[in-house]
C-alpha positions in Angstrom: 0.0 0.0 0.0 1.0 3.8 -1.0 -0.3 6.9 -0.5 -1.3 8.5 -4.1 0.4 11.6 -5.5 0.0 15.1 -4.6 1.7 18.2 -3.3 -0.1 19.8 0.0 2.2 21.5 2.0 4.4 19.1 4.2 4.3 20.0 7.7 6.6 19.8 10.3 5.1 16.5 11.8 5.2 15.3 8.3 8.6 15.8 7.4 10.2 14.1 10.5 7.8 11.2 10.0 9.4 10.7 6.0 12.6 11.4 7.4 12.5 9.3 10.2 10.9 6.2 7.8 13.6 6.7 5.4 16.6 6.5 7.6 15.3 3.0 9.5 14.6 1.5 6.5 17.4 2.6 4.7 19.3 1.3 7.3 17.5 -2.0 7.9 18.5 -2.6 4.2 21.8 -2.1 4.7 22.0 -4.4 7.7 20.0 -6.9 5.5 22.4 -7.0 3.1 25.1 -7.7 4.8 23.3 -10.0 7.3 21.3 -12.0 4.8 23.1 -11.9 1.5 20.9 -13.5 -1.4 24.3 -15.8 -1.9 23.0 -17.8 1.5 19.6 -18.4 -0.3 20.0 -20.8 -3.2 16.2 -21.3 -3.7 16.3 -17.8 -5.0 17.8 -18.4 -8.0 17.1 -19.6 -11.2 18.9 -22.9 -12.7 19.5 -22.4 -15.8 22.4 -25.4 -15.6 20.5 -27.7 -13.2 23.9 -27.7 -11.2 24.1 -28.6 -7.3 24.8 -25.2 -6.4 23.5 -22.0 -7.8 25.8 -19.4 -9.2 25.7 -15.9 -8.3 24.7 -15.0 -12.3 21.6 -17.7 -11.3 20.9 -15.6 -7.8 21.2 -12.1 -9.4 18.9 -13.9 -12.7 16.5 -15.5 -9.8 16.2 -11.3 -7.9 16.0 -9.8 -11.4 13.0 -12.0 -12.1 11.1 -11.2 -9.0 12.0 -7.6 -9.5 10.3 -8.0 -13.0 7.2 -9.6 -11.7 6.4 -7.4 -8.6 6.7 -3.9 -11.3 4.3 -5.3 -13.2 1.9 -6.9 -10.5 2.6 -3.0 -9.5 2.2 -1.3 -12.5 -1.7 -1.2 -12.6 -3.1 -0.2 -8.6 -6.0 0.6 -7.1 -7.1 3.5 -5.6 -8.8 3.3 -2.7 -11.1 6.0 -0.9 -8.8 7.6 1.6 -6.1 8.3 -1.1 -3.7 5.5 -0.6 -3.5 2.8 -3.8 -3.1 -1.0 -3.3 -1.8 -3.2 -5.9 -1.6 -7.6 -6.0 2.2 -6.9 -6.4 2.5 -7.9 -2.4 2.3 -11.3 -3.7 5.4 -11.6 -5.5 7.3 -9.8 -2.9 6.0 -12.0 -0.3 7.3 -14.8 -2.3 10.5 -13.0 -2.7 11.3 -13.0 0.3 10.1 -16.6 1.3 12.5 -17.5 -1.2 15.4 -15.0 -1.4 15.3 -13.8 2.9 14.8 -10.5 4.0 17.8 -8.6 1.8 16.3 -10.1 -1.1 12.5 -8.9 -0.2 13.8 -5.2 0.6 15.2 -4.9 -2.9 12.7 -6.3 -4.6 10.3 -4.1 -3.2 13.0 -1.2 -3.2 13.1 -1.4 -6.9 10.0 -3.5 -7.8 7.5 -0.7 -6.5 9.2 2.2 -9.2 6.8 4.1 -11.0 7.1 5.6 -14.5 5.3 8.7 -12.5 8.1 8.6 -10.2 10.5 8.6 -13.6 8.3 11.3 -14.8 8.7 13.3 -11.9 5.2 13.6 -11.1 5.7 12.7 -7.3 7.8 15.0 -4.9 11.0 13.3 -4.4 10.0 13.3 -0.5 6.6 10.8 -1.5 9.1 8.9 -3.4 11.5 8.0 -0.9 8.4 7.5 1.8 6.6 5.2 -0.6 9.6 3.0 -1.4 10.5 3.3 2.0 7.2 2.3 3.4 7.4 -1.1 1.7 10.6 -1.7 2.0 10.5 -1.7 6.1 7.4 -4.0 6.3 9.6 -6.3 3.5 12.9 -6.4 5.7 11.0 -7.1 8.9 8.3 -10.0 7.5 11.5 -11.7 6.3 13.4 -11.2 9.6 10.1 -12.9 11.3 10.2 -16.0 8.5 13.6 -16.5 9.3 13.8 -16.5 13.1 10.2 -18.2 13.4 10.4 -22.3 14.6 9.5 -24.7 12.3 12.0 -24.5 9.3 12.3 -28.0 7.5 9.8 -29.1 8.9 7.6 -29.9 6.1 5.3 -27.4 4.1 2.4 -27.2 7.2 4.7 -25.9 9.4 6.2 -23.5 6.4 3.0 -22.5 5.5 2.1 -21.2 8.8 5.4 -19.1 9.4 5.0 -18.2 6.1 1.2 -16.6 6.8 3.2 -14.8 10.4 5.4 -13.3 8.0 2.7 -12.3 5.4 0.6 -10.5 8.4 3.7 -8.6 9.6 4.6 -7.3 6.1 0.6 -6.4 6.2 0.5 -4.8 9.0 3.3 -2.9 9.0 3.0 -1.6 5.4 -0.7 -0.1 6.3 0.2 1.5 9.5 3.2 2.9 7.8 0.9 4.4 4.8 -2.1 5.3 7.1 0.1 7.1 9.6 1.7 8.8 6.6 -1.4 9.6 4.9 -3.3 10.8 8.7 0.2 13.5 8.6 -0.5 15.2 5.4 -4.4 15.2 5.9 -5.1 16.1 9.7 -7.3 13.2 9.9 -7.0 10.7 12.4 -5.1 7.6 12.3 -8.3 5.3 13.6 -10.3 6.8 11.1 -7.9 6.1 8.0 -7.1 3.2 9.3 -10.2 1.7 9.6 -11.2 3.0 6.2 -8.4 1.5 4.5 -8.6 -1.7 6.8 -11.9 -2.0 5.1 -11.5 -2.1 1.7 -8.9 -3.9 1.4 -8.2 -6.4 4.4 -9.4 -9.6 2.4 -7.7 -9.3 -0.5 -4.3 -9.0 1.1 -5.7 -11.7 3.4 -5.4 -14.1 -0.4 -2.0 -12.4 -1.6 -0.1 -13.8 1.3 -1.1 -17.8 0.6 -0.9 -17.0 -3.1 3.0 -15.2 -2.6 3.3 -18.6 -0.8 1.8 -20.8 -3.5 4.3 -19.3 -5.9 7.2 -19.4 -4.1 6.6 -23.4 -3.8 5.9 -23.5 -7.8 9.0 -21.5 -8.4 11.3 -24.1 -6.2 9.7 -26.6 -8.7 9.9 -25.4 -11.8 10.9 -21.4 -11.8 8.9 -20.5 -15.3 5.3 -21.5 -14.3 5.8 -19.4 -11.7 4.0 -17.0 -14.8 0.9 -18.8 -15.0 0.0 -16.8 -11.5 -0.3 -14.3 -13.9 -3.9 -15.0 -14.2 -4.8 -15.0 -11.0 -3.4 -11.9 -9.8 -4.8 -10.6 -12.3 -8.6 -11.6 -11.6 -7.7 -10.3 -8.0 -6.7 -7.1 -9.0 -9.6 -6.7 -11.5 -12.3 -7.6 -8.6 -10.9 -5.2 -6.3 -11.4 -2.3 -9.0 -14.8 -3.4 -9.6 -15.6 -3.3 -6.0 -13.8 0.4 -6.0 -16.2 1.3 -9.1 -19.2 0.0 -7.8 -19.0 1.8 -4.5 -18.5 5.0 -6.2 -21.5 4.3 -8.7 -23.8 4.0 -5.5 -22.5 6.6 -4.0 -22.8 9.0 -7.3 -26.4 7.5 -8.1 -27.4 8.8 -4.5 -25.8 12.3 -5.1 -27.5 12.2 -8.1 -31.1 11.1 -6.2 -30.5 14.0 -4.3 -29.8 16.5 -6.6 -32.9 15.7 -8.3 -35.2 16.7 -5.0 -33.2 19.3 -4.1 -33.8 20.9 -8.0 -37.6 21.1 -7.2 -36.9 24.3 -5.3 -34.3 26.5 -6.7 -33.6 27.8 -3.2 -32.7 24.3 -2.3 -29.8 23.5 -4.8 -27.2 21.7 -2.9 -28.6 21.7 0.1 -27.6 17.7 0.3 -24.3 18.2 -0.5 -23.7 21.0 1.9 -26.0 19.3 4.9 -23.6 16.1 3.7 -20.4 17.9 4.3 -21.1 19.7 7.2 -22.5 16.6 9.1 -19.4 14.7 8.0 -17.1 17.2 9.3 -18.9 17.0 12.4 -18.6 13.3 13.4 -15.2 13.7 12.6 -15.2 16.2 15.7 -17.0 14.1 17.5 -14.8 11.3 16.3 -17.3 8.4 14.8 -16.3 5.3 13.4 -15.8 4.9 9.4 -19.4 3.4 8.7 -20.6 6.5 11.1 -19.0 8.6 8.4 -19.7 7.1 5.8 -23.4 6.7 7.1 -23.5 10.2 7.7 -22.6 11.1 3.9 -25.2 9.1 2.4 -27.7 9.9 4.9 -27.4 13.5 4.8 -27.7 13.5 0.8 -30.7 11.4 1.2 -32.3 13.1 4.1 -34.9 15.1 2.0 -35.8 12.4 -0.5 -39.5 11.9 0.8 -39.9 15.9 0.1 -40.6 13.9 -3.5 -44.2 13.1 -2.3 -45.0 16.7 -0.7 -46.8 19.0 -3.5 -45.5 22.1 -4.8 -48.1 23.7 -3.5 -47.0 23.2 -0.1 -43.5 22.6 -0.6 -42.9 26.4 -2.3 -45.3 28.4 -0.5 -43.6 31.5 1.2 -46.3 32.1 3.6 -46.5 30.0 7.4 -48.1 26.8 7.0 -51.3 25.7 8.0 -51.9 22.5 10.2 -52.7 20.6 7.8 -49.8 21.6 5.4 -47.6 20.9 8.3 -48.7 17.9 8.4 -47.9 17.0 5.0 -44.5 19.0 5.1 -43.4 16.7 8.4 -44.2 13.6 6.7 -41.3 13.7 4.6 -39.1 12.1 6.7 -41.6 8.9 6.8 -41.7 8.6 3.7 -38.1 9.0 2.7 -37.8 6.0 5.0 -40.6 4.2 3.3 -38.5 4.7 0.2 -35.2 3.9 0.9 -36.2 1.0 3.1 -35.8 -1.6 0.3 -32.3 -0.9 -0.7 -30.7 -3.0 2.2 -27.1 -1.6 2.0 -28.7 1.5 3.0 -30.0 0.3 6.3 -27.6 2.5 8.5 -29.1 5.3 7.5 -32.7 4.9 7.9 -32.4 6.3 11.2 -31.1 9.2 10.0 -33.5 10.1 7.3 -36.4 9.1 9.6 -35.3 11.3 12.8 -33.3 13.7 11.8 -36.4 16.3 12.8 -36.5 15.1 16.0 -36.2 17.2 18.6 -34.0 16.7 21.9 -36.3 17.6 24.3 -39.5 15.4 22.7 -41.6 17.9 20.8 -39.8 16.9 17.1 -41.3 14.5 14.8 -42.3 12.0 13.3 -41.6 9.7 16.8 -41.3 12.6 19.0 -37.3 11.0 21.0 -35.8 12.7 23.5 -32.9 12.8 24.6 -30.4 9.9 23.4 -33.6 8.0 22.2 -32.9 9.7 19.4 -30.1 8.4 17.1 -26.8 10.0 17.8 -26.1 9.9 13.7 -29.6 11.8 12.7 -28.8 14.7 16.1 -25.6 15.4 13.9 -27.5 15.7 10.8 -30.4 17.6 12.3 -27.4 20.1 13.6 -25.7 20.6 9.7 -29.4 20.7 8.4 -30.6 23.5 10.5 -27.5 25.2 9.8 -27.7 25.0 6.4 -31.3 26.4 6.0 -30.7 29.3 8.5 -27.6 30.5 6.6 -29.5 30.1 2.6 -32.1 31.9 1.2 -35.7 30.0 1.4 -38.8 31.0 0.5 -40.2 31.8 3.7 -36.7 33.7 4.1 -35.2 35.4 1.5 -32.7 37.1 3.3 -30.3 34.0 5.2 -29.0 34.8 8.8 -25.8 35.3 9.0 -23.4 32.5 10.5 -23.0 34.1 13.7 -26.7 34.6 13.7 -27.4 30.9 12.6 -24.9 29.7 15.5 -26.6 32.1 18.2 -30.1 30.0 17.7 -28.1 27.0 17.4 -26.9 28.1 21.0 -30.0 29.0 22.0 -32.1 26.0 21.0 -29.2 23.6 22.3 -31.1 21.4 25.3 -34.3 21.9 23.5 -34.0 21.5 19.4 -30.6 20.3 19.4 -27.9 18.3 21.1 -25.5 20.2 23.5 -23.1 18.2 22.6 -23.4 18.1 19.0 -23.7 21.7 18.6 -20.5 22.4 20.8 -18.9 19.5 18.2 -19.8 21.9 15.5 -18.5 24.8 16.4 -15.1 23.4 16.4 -15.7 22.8 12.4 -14.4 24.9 10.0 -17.9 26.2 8.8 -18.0 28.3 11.9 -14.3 28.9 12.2 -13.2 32.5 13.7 -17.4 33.3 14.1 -18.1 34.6 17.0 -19.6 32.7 19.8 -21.3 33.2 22.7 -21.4 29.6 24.2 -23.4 27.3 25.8 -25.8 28.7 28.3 -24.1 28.9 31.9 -27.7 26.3 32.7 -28.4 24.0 30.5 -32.2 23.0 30.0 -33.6 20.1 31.6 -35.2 18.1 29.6 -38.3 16.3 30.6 -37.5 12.9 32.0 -37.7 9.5 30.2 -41.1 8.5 32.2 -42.7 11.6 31.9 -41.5 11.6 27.7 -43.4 8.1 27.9 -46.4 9.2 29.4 -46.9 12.2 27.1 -46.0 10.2 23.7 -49.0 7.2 25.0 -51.4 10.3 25.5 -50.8 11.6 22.5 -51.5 9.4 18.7 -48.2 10.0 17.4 -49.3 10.4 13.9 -51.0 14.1 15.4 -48.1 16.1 14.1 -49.7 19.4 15.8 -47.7 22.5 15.3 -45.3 23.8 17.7 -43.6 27.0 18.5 -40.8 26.8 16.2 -37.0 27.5 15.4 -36.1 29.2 12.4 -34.1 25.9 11.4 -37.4 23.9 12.1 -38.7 24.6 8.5 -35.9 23.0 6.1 
């Protein structure tokens, strides 16, 4: 794994990280070399002679073909979400260095990971020594653990299972190298990278390390069928891309969905994107999982979608709403969970499209939560939607409060709209960055107890949406 290309500007954190990667593994390859030269690993090379004992033109024949075959397994990566690329070429450096020992595996994956953008000098010189250098450390060390691990000559069981030690070292180094390098240069958090990456591609690096293992026992055999692998690695890297592709088609067909509902009222354009970003932003404050995230970015572009069965007539009008136009107006999020509902892989953020009107102290709709009863995901989105409306043009409003203005209600309807703690998350975002503030009041409200929620809600048929003294946010 590497982190892609591109030039942000490389902070002091991030420059003693690259420095401090490419010294250690420049010097674990030097140590390698002379500890483990290839000449103490015959199986490495290639016998072209069929002699007892490999020549060093065989050895150097035997690294050169590895080399080969990890820069093209390398040639065509990934990319995956979070900006780092993965490629099937960690199978033929894992069997490089079953075969050739750990000097052998750092210079294959020294020089078998070389780029022609690298040539072309389309990576900073700095991201081209921490990329070679970040697989070349994981390399050194997974064939330091294969050598020293017990078992050797002891039949292929028990080499099979130092091999798969060695493969999850090289694994688990070479992502926490790349994560950490790519949390540096973006300011987000290792866990959150981590567990991104981790994700996508865990199970296919899971397969490379038997198949490096697979081919390094076919190579000891008969060196040249080693290529039929070819296919396989091939299939592997092709599945991968297709997973890549299809998450991105869902994920632009649901930008798309909203786009469309959002276009039925001009003052409305983007308003799913910008709710979307702004919510994300704010479970990143708050730190959320990945699937949080990533819940929070579909669900705030498809948190309006049931505003596609509320008329025009009700949806557009500039003046107050009637109750019964309220009614129809505070369906919407109902219905936008009747309507995702069926597409399973969106069943994280039904929550969030349901409740994200809900208010924190009870009076919200449509299943009038309090408190944590309502979904920690949709009190995010509900904070990034309100904003959002206060701060655009609608028209009810055609002149948008300010941001200071739209974080002063936010303020002021915290313990009663909103969460406390969710608005206090957002201001720490950079949609509200330098605005002023005036805090959270020195008494928070109290908001009615669980029991007393419960007693209300059974006295009252929930699907009574009566009208409440409102917000300005409440209406979005």
């Amino acid at each position: 794994m590497v982190v892609s290309p591109g030039a942000p500007p490389v902070s002091s954190a991030l420059r003693a990280y690259i420095v401090g990667v490419v010294v250690v593994s420049a010097v674990a390859l030097v140590a390698a070399t002379l500890l483990y030269p290839a000449t103490s690993y015959p199986a490495v090379a290639i016998n072209f002679l069929a002699g007892a004992v490999p020549t060093d033109v065989e050895i150097v024949a035997g690294v050169a073909f590895w080399t080969i075959l990890t820069l093209v397994s390398w040639a065509l990566p990934v990319r995956l979400p979070r900006g780092t690329q993965q490629a099937v070429a960690n199978a033929p450096m894992l069997a490089a260095i079953f075969l050739g020992g750990p000097a052998v595996g750092g210079w294959v994956a020294v020089l078998g990971t070389t780029e022609a953008r690298e040539l072309r000098g389309r990576i900073p010189w700095y991201g081209t020594l921490a990329n070679h250098a970040g697989i070349a450390l994981p390399a050194i060390a997974s064939g330091v653990v294969y050598e020293f691990l017990p078992g050797k000559n002891a039949g292929p069981l028990a080499d099979f299972i130092r091999a798969m030690f060695a493969a999850g070292v090289f694994y688990a180094l070479n992502v926490w190298l790349a994560v950490s390098l790519l949390a540096l240069r973006t300011g987000q958090p290792i866990r959150t990278v981590l567990m991104a990456e981790s994700r996508e591609n865990v199970l296919q690096n899971i397969a490379l390390g038997p198949l490096g293992w697979l081919m390094a026992l076919v190579y000891s055999v008969l060196w040249w069928a080693t290529l039929l692998f070819a296919l396989p690695l091939y299939t592997t890297r092709t599945a991968s891309q297709r997973l890549i592709e299809m998450r991105d088609m869902f994920t632009q067909t649901i930008g798309a969905l909203a786009e469309a509902v959002d276009k039925r009222d001009p003052y409305t354009a983007r308003h799913s994107q910008n709710v979307k970003v702004i919510a994300v932003d704010i479970g990143r404050v708050m730190r959320v999982n990945d699937r949080e995230l990533e819940a929070l970015e579909w669900g705030g572009l498809l948190h309006d979608v049931g505003k596609i069965g509320v008329p025009d007539s009700v949806l557009l009008k500039s003046d107050r709403l009637n109750r019964e136009e309220r009614m129809v107006m505070n369906s919407h999020p109902v219905l936008g969970a009747q309507i995702i509902a069926p597409v399973t892989k969106l069943a994280p953020e039904l929550p969030i499209i349901r409740h994200h009107h809900e208010w924190y102290n009870g009076s919200g709709y449509p299943d009038r939560l309090i408190g944590d009863e309502i979904p920690k995901l949709a009190r995010i989105l509900h904070v990034a939607d309100a904003f959002e409306a206060m701060t655009a043009a609608r028209p009810y409003r055609m002149t948008p409060l300010t941001a200071e203005q739209a974080l002063a209600e936010l303020r002021k309807f915290a313990g009663v709209q909103f969460d406390p703690v969710v608005v206090d998350a957002f201001v720490r975002t950079p949609h509200v960055e330098g605005v002023a503030d005036a805090g959270r009041p020195a008494s928070p409200r109290q908001i009615p107890l669980i029991g007393q929620a419960a007693d209300r809600m059974a006295a009252t048929p929930r699907s009574d949406a009566k009208a409440t003294t409102v917000a300005p946010a409440d209406r979005v």
